[in-house]
GUGU-490991 format. One record per residue: residue in one letter; y, x negated, z of N, C-alpha, C in turn. Coordinates in steps of 0.02 Angstrom, whole numbers, plus 50000, padded with zeros to 5 digits. Atoms other than C-alpha are relative to their C-alpha. Example, Ala and Ser with C-alpha at 12.3 -4.5 7.8 and 13.67 -1.06 7.14 Angstrom:
! residues 2
a499414995550000497754938550390500604995550000s499415004249997499474931650357500555003950037
This chain:
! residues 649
x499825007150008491205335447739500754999150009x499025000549976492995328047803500224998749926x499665002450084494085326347652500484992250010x499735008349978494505304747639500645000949980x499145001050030496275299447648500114996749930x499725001350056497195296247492499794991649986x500325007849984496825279047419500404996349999x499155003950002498795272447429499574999550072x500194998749902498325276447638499184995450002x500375004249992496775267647619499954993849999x500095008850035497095252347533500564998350038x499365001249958498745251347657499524999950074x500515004849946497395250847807499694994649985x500415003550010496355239347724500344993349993x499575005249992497835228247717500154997850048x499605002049942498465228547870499414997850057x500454999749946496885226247960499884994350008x499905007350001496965209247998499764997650082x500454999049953495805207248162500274991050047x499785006149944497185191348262500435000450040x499674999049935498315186848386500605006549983x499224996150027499785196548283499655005750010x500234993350046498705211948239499915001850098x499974999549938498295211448461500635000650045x499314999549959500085209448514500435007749961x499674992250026500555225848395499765006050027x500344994649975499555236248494500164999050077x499845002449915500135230148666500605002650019x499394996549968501335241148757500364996550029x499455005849994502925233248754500445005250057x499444997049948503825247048887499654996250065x500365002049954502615240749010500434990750031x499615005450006503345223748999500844999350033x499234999849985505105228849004499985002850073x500194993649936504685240549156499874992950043x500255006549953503945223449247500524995550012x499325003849982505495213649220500405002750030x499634994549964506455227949308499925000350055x500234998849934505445227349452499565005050030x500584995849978504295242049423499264998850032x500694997749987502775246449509499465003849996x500294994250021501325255449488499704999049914x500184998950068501215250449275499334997649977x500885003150011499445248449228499984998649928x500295003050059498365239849093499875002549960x500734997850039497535252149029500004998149907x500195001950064498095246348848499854993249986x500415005850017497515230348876499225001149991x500924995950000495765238348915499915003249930x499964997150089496025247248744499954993349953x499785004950057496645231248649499294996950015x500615004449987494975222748738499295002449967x500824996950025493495233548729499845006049945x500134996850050493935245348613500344999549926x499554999650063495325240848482499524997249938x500245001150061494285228848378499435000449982x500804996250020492655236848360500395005549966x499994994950020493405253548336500294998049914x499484998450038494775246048208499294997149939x500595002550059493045238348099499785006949989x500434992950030492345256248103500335003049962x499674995050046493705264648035500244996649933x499865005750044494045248447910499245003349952x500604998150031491975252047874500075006449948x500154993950011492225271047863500524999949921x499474999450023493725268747746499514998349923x500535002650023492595259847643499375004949966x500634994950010491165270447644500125005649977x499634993450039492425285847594499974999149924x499825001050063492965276347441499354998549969x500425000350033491215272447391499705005749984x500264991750013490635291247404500375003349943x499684997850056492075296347294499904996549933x500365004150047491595282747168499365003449961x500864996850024489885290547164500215007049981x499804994350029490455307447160500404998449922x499735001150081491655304047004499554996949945x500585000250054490095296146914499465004049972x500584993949994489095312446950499404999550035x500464997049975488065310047070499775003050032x500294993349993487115321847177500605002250055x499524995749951488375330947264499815000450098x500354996249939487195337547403500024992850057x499725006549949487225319347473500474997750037x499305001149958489015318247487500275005450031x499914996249942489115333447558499804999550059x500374999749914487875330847713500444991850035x499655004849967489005313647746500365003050061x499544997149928489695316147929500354992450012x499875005749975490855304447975500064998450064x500024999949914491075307248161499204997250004x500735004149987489125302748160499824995449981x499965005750035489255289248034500274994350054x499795005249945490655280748168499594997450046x500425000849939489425283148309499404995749974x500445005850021488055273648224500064993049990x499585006050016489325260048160499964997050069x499835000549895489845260448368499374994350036x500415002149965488105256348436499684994249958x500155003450012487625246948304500314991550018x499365005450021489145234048311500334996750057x499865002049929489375234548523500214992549991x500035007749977489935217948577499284999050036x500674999949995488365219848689499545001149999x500584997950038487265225348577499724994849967x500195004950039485875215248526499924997149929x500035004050072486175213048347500854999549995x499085001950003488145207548385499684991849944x500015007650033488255191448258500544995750028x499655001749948488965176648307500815000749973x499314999950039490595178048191500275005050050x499704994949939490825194548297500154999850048x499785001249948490525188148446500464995150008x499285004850001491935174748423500445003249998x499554995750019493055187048364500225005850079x499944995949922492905198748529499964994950062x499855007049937492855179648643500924999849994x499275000149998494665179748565500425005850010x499424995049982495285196848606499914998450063x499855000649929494675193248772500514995450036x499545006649994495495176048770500965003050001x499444996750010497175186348719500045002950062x499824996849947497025199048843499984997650072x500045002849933496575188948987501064995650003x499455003250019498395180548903500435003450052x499854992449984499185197348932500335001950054x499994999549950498645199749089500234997950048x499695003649966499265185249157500835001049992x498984998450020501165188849095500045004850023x500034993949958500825205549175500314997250088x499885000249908500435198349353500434993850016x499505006249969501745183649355500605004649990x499404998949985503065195049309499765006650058x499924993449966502315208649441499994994950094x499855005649932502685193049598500714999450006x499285002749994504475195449594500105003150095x499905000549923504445200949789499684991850020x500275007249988503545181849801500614996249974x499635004649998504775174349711500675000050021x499364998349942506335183049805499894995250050x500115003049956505565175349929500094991750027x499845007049997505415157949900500604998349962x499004999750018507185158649811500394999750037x499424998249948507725162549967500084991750046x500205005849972506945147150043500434993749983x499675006350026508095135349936500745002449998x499124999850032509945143649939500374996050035x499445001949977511435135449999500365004849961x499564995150025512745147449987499355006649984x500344993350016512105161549894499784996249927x500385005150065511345148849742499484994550022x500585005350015509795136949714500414995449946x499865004350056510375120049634499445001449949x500444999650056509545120849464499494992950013x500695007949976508725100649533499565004350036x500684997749952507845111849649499715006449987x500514994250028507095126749535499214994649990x500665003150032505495115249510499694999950076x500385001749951505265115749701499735007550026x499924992749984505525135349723499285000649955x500695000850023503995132949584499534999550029x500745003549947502905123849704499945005850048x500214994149954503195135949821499595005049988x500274991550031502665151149722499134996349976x500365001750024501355140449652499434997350063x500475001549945500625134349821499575008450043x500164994149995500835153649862499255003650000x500764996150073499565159249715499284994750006x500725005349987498415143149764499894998749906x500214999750062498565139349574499964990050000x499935008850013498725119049600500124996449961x499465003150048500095114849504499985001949941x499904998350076499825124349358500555006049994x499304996850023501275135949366500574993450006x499395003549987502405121549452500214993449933x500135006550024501955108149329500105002549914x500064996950062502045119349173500484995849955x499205002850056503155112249034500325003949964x499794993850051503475126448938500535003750047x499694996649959504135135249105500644995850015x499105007449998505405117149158500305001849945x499805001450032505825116649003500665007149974x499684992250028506385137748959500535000550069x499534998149974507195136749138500594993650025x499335004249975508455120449128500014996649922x499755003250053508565119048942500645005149971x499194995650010510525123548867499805006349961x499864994550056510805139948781500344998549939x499374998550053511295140448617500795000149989x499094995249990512895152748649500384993950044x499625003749962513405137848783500204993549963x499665005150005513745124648674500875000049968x499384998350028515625121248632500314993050004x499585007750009516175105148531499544996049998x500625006049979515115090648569499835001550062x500435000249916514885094348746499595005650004x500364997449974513425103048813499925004350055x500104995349975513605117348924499425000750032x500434996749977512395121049070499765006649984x499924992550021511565136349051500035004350059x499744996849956511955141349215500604997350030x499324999349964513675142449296499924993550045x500175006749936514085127249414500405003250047x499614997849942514725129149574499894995850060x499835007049968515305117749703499585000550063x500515001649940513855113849851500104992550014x499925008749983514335098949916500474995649952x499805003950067514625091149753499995003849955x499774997250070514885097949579499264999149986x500495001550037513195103749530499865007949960x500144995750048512405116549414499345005150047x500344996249958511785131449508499825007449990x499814993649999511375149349497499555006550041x500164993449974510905166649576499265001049990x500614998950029509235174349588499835003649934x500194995450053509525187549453500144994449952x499975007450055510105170649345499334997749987x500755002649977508355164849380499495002449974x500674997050025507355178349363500145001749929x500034999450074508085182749178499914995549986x500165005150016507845166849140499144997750001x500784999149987505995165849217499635006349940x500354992850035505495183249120500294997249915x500025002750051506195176648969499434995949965x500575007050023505085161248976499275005550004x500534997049999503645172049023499885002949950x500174992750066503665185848891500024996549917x499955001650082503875174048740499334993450014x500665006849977502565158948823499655002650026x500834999349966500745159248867499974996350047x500255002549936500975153049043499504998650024x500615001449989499715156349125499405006350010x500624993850010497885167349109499785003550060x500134997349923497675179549239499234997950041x500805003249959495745172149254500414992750048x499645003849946496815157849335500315002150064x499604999049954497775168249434499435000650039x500604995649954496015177749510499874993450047x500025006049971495545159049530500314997450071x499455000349928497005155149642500055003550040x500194993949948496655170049741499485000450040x500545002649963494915166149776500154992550038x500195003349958495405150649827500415000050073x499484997349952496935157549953499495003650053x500364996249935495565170650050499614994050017x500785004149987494075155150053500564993550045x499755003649964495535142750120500025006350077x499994995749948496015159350236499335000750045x500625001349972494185159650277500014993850025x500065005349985494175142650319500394998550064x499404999249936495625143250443499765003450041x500464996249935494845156750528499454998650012x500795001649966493115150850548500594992150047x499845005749983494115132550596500545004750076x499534996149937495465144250739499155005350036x500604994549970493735154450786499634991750056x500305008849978492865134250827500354999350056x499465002649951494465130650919499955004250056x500234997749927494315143751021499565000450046x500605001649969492705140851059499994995550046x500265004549978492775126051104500424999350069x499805000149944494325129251203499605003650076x500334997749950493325141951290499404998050055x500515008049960491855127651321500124999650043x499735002949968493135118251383500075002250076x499564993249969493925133351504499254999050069x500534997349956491985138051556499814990750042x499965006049971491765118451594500224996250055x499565001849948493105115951696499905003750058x500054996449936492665129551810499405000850032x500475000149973490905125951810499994992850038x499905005449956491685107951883500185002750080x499414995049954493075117751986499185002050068x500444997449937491345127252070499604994950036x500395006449945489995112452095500614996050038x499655001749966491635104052177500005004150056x500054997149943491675117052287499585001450043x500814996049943489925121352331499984991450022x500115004449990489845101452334500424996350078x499685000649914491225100452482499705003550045x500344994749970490265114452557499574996650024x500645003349992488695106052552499904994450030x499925007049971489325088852608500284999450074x499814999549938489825095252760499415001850039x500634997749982488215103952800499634993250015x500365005749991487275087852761500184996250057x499715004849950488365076452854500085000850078x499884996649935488435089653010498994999550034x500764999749983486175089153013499824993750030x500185006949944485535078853159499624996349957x500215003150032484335071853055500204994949946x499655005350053485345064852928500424996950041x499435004249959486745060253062499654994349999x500255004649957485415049953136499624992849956x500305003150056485025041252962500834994549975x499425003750002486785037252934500264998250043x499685003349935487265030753109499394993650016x500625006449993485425018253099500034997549930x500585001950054485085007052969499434999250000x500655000949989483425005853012499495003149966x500254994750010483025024053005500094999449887x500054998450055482405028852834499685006249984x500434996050023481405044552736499624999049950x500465002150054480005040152636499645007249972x500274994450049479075056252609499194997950018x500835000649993477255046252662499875007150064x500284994149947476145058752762500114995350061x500115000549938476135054152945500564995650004x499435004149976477735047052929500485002550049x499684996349938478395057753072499854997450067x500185003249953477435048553168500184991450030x499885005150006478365033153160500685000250020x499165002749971479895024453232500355001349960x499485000950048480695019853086500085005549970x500114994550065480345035752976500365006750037x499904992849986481205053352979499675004449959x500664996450030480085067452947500205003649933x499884998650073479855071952778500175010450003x500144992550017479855091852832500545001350028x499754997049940481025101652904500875000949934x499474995850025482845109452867500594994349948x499835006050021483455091652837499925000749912x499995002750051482535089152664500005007149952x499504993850020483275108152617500464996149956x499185005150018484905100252610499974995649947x499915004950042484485085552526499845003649928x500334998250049483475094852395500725004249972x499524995450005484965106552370500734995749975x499325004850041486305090552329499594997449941x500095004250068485105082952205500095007649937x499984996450032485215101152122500844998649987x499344999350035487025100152118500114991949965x500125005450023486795082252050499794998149944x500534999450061485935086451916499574997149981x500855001349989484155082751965499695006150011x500154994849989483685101251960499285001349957x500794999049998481945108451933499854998149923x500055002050067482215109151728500154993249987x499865005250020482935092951705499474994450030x500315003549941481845083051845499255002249942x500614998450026480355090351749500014998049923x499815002550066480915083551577499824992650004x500115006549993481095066551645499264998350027x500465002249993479565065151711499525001249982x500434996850055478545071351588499704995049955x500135004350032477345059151535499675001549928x500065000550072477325055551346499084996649983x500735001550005475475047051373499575004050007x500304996249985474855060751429499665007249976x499804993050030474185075051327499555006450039x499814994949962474265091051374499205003650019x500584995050035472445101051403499885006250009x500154992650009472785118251427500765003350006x499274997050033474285130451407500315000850085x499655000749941474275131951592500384995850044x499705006449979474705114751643500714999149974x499375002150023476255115251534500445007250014x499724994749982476695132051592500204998250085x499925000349914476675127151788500894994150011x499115004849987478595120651849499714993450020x500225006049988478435101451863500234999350090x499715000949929479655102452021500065007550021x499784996149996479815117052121500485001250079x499685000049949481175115052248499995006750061x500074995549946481055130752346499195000650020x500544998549978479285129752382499864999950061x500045003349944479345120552546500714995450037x499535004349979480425110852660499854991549999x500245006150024479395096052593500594993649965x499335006550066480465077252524498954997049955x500565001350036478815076752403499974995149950x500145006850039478385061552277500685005149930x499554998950039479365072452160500884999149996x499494999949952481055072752265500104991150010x499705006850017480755051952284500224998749930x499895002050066480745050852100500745001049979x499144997550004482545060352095500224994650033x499295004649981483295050452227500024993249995x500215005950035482525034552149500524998849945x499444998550061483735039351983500515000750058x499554999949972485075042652100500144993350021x499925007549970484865024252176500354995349962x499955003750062484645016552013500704999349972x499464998150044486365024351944500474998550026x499165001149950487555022852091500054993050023x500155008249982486865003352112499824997550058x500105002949922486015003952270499334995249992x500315005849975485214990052339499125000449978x500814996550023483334999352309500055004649962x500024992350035482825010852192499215001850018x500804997649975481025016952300500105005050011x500244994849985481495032752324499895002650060x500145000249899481595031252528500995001650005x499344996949983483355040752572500134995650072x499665003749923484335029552709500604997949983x499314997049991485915025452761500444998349931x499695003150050486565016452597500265003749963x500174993050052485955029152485500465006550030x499774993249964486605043052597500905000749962x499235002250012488395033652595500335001249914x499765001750074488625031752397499895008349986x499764991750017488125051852386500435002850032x499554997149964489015056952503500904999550019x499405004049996490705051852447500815006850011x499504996449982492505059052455499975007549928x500344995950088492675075952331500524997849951x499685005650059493955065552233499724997349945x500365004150027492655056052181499655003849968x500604996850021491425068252147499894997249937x500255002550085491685069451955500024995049987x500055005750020491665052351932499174998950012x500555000449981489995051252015499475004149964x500764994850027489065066451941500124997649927x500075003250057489845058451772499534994849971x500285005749983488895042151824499225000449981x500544997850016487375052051848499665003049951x500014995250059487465061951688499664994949972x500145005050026487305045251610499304998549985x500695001549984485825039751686499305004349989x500574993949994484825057551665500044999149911x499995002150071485385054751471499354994849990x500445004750054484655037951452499254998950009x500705002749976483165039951565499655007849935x500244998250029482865055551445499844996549917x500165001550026483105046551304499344993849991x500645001350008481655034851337499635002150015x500714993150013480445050251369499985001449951x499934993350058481055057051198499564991349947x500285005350037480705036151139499345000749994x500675000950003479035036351211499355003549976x500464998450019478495049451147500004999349905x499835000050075479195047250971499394992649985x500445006249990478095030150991499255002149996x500584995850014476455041051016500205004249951x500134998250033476725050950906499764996649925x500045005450071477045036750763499174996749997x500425002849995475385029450843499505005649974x500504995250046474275046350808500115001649929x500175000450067474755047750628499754992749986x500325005750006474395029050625499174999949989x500765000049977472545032050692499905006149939x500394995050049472365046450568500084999649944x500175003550076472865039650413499754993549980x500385006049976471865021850475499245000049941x500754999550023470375031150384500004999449914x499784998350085471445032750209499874992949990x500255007250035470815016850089500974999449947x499365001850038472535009649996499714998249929x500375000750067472405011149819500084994149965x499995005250048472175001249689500554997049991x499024999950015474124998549649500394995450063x499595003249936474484993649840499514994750005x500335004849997473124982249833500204994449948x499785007650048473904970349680500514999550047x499135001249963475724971349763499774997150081x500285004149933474904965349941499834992149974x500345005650021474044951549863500014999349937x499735004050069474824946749696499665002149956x500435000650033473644952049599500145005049937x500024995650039473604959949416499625003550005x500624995350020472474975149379499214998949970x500685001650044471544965749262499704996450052x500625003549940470964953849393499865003050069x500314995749973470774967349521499185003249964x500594998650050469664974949406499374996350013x500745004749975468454960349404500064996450055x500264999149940468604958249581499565005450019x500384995050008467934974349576499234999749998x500485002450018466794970349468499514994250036x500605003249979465944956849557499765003350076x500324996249929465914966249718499575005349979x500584997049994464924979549643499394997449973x500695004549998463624964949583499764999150053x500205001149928463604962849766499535003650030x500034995749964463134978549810499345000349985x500584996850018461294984149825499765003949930x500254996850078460424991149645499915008250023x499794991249985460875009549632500605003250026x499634998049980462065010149734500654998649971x499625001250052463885012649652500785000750053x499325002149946465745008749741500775006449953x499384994350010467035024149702500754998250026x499435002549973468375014649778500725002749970x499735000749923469615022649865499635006950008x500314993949968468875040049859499435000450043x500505000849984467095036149898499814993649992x500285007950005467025017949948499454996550011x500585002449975465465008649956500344993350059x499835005749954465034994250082499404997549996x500635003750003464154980750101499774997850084x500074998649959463214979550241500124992750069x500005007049970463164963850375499544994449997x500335004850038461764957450311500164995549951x500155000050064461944957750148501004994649997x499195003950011464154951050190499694994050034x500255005149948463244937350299499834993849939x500465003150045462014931050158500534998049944x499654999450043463424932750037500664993950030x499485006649960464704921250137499814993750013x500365005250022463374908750158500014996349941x500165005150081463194905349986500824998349969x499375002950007465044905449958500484995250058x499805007349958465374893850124499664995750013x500545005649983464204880750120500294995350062x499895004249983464214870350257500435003250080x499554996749971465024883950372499495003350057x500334997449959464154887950536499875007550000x500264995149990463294903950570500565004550049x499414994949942464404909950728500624998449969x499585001550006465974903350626499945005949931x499974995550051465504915450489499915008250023x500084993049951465084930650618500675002749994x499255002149948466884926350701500455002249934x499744997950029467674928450531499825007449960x500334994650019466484944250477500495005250040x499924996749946467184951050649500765001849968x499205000550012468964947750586500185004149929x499794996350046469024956750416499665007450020x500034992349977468224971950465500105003850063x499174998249957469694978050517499895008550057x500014994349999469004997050535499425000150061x500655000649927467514990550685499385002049966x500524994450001466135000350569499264993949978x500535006350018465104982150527499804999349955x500155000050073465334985550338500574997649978x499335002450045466524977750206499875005049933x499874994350052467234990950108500484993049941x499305004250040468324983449945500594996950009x499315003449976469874981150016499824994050049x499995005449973469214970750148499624994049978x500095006950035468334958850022500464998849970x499465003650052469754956649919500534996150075x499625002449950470614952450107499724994850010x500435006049978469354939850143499924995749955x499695003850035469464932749974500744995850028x499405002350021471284930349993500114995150062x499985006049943471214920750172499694994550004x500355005750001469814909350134500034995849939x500025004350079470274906649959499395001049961x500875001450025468574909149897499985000649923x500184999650065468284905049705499535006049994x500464993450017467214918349638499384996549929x500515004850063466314905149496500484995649968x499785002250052466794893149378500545000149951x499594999050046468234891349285500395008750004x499574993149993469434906949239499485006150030x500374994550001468824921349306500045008049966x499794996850029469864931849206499845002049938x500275002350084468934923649038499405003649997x500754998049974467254929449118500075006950001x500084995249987467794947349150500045005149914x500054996850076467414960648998500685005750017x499535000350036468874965848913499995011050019x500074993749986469024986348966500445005049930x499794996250057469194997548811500655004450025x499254997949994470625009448764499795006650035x500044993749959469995024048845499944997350096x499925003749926469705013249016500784999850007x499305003749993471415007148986500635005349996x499644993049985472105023848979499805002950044x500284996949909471205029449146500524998350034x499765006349970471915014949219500795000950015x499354998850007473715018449175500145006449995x499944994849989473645037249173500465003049942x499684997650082474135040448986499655001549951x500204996050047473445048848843499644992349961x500335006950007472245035548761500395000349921x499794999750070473095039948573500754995050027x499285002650000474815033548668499734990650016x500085008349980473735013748716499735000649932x500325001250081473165014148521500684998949969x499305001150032475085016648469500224992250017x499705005249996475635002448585499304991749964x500335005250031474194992148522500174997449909x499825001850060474764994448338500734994750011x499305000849981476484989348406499754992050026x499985005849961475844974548491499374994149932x500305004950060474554968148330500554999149938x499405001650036476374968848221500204993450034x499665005249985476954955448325499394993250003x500445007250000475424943548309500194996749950x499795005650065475684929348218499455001449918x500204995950049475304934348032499925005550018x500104994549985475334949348088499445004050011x500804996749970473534953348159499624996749960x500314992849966472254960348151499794995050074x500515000849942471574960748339499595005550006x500414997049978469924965148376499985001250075x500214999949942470124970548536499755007250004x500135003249949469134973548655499574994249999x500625003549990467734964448570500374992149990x499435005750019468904948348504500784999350023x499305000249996470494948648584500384994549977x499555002950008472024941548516500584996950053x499475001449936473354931548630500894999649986x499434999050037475094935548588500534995250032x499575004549978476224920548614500655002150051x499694999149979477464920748730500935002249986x499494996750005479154921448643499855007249942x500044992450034478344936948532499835004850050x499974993049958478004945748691500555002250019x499314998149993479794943548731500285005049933x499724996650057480304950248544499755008450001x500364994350004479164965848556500355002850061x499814996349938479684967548742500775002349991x499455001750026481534966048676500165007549969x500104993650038481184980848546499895006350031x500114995549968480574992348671500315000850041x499544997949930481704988648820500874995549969x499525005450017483524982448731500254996750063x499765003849942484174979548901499834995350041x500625003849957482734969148970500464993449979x499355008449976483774952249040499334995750004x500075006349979482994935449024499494999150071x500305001449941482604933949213499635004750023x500314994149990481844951049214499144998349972x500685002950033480384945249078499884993450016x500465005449976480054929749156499724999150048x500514996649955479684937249324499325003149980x500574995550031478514948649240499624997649946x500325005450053477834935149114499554997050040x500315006049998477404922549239499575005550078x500424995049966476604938149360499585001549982x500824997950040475394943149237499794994649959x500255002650039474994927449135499564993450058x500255001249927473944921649301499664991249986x500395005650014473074907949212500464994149957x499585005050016474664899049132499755000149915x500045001650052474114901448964500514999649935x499355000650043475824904648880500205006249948x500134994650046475184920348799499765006150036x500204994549991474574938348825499545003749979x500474997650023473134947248779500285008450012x499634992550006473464966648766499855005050051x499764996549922472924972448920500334997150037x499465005449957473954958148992500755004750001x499314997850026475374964948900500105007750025x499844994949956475054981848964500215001250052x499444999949944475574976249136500575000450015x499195000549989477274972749087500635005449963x499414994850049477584987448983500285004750056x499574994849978478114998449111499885008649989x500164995350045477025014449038500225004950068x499754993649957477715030649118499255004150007x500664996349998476115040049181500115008949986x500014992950018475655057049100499575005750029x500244995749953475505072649217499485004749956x500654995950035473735079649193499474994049950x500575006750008472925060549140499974997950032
């Protein structure tokens, strides 16, 4: 067994062990410091790493152990069993203390873990007074940036700040510091003499009489302020570092772009530079072929491209070396096989096998053919350069406006660019147009629910409902209306016989004619939606007086279907809503309903929504109270509550 220190030496740790900022800065290597203001390099942390992860755990174990000595001797001096305090180990005792007591060990408490948040908080302190005084090649630097003479006015140490501070990417938290202004342009002590106030640096004449000094003036002055102030936390500095490489990143991806684009540019220009050239090339060729001579020296002469048009006065033949050439400028024109096959790519048309969309639409080298494909090009060519026709028949007009000086060129193939744009963009319209039309046709078959059916046609739930309701009186015996999942219908008979008796007086073909007109879907049945449509155009009463009075009253479990909420949560608001009846209830509803006056639906509504404005509840008053009665009944009132629906009812 170790033999415990004396108990003067004990009770003198047990004093001093005092686990704060003081008891953290006595353990912090102060040569290290001095060494940094000097200009050393090379001085490491490692007793910050000590003061962090190991000082105040260890200094509790040996606080514990100290502890645990003096209680063993205690026991021993009362007599007890020896053999116990002999097998005490304390090296194994520590190690238990150790793992038990980790910072990240799961039974750390939270007192502890506060206590080790603040050494970190310290040492991150530390650290930072470390790496601001280990930037003195940074701040030589920008020191240097501000001398006149061989001095920085002291007005302009706050800018030499910014500098260093734009440096570190810290954004204004070194330059802006107050603690730092203040330690490097407030007087010294030793400088005052008399009443007057003494700079604390030397003046010296720049221009004018101002207060200036040296870098080593500076930097003792700076290291001063540092080593006695908590500037700033080196987790700031890391900060400002990350954001120095991610701006650096940024610059270089943004100079990487640039070059790109210059290079675009570069490849652009020389893919002008060439079609210019192959395009003088080519325009000489053309202009040198009897055939074309003989097109541009006649107006008469034309090329259409019909069969047996070779056989004709007016016509030059669609075959031959001639419509080479031509085919060969609309490529440099940019009417070439991919593009030409884009544009004419009909959007009506769908596709029926993989081969058809695999085969080239145009294929210019096939033949010495001017083929319906080839008018279509020089049709767009007509169109763009503003000739007189756009048919697609090459003559002298047409010839003239392509065949211009090469000055012109890029202006021209610019012209054309245009036109291949917008004629693509209405291929890309037309088909965006079909497409909108086939989801159309395929969700045609979906029924609109219940919900889109009040908001179409004004209507509350409740009197949906017994619309409902009388349409499935309508319906044949047995048969039952699932509406929207599994909608019934009624058939044309049976909507025929049924329109009769609600249009008296209303011809037979005038009731067809409107049969024809609500069933919207062609199938010669009226599903729900389209009686409640045919209601709403002809107006059609449905009986006598309210029809709302007539319809039965749908319990609280209906009334929680309905609204998609827990039926215990329409029993709450019903207690909530028989408090506000006059005398305060009771309502029997469903079998007796109560009608809850109008300014107590406001008071209740009031209670539940404070913000609910005036013009808000009288929209939604005079929406659901359909019949003008001035009051609410409690499924009424359910319309306007606003119930949030619950996922999984």
């Amino acid at each position: 067994m170790a033999v415990p220190p004396p108990r003067e030496t004990r009770s003198k740790i047990l004093a001093q062990l005092g686990l704060d900022r003081q008891f953290f800065d006595q353990h912090v290597n102060k040569d290290a410091i001095a060494k940094l203001k000097q200009g050393h390099s090379g001085i490491s942390d490692w007793d910050l790493y000590v003061g962090e992860q190991l000082l105040p755990l260890m200094s509790q174990a040996m606080d514990a152990l100290c502890r645990r000595l003096t209680a063993l001797q205690q026991a021993k001096a009362k007599g007890r069993d020896e053999q116990v305090i002999r097998r005490f180990n304390p090296v194994t005792w520590i190690a238990q203390y150790i793992a038990r007591h980790h910072p990240k060990g799961p039974g750390i408490t939270p007192r502890r873990q506060s206590m080790y948040t603040k050494f970190q908080e310290w040492s991150d302190v530390e650290r930072g007074r470390r790496e601001l005084l280990r930037q003195l090649g940074l701040m030589k630097s920008s020191f240097r940036g501000f001398i006149l003479g061989d001095r920085v006015r002291v007005a302009d140490l706050q800018k030499v700040l910014k500098d260093v501070d734009e440096a570190l990417g810290l954004r204004g938290k070194l330059a802006t510091n107050r603690l730092l202004l203040q330690g490097l342009t407030r007087p010294s002590p030793s400088a005052k003499k008399g009443n007057r106030t003494k700079p604390v640096f030397r003046t010296r004449t720049i221009g004018t009489d101002e207060a200036a000094v040296t870098f080593d003036e500076f930097w003792d002055r700076f290291t001063e302020v540092v080593t006695t102030e908590d500037i700033l936390k080196y987790s700031e500095l890391q900060e400002g570092q990350l954001r120095i490489q991610q701006q650096k990143q940024r610059m270089e991806l943004e100079e990487a772009e640039r070059l790109e684009r210059e290079a675009q540019r570069a490849q652009e220009a020389e893919e002008r530079r060439r079609q210019l050239l192959q395009y003088e090339e080519l325009s000489k060729r053309v202009e040198a072929d009897p055939e074309i001579k003989r097109m541009l020296a006649n107006e008469e002469l034309f090329m259409s491209g019909d069969e047996g048009a070779e056989n004709r006065s007016d016509e030059v033949s669609p075959f031959g070396d001639h419509v080479l050439l031509l085919r060969e400028l609309l490529e440099i024109l940019g009417f070439g096989e991919k593009e030409l096959g884009l544009l004419l790519e009909d959007p009506a048309e769908d596709s029926d096998s993989d081969s058809k969309a695999s085969e080239p639409t145009v294929d210019y080298q096939a033949s010495y053919h001017w083929d319906e494909a080839c008018c279509t090009a020089w049709g767009m060519v007509q169109d763009a350069l503003g000739c007189e026709f756009g048919d697609g028949c090459v003559d002298q007009r047409s010839l003239q406006a392509v065949l211009v000086p090469a000055a012109q060129f890029t202006d021209m193939k610019a012209t054309l660019q245009e036109e291949v744009q917008r004629r693509r963009a209405e291929v890309g319209m037309k088909a965006k147009v079909k497409s909108q039309l086939l989801v159309e046709e395929s969700s045609a078959s979906t029924k609109p629910p219940l919900g889109l059916l009040c908001k179409t046609y004004g209507f509350t739930m409740a009197r949906l409902d017994w619309l409902h309701e009388q349409f499935q009186l309508c319906l044949p015996e047995g048969v039952r209306d699932d509406y929207p999942t599994q909608p019934a219908a009624l058939k044309l008979s049976e909507m025929m016989d049924l329109m009769r008796d609600l249009m008296p007086g209303v011809a037979d073909d005038k009731i067809e004619e409107r049969f024809r007109e609500i069933d919207q879907d062609g199938s010669n049945q009226i599903e729900f939606d389209e009686f409640v449509m045919w209601l709403c155009m002809d107006q059609i009463d449905m009986g006598d007086g309210d029809p709302a009075e007539k319809a039965e009253k749908p319990g609280f479990a209906e009334l929680a279907r309905r609204f998609h909420v827990p039926e215990q949560q329409v029993r709450v608001l019903h207690e909530m809503f028989e408090g506000f009846l006059p005398g305060g209830g009771p309502d029997r509803y469903p079998e007796e309903p109560q009608t809850l006056p109008r300014d107590n639906v406001l008071a209740l509504m009031r209670k539940m929504v404070p913000a609910l404005t005036d013009e808000q509840f009288e929209a939604q008053f005079a929406f659901v109270d359909i019949n003008t009665s001035g009051g609410l009944e409690f499924d009424e009132f359910l319309e306007i509550c606003d119930i949030k629906p619950v996922p999984g009812h």
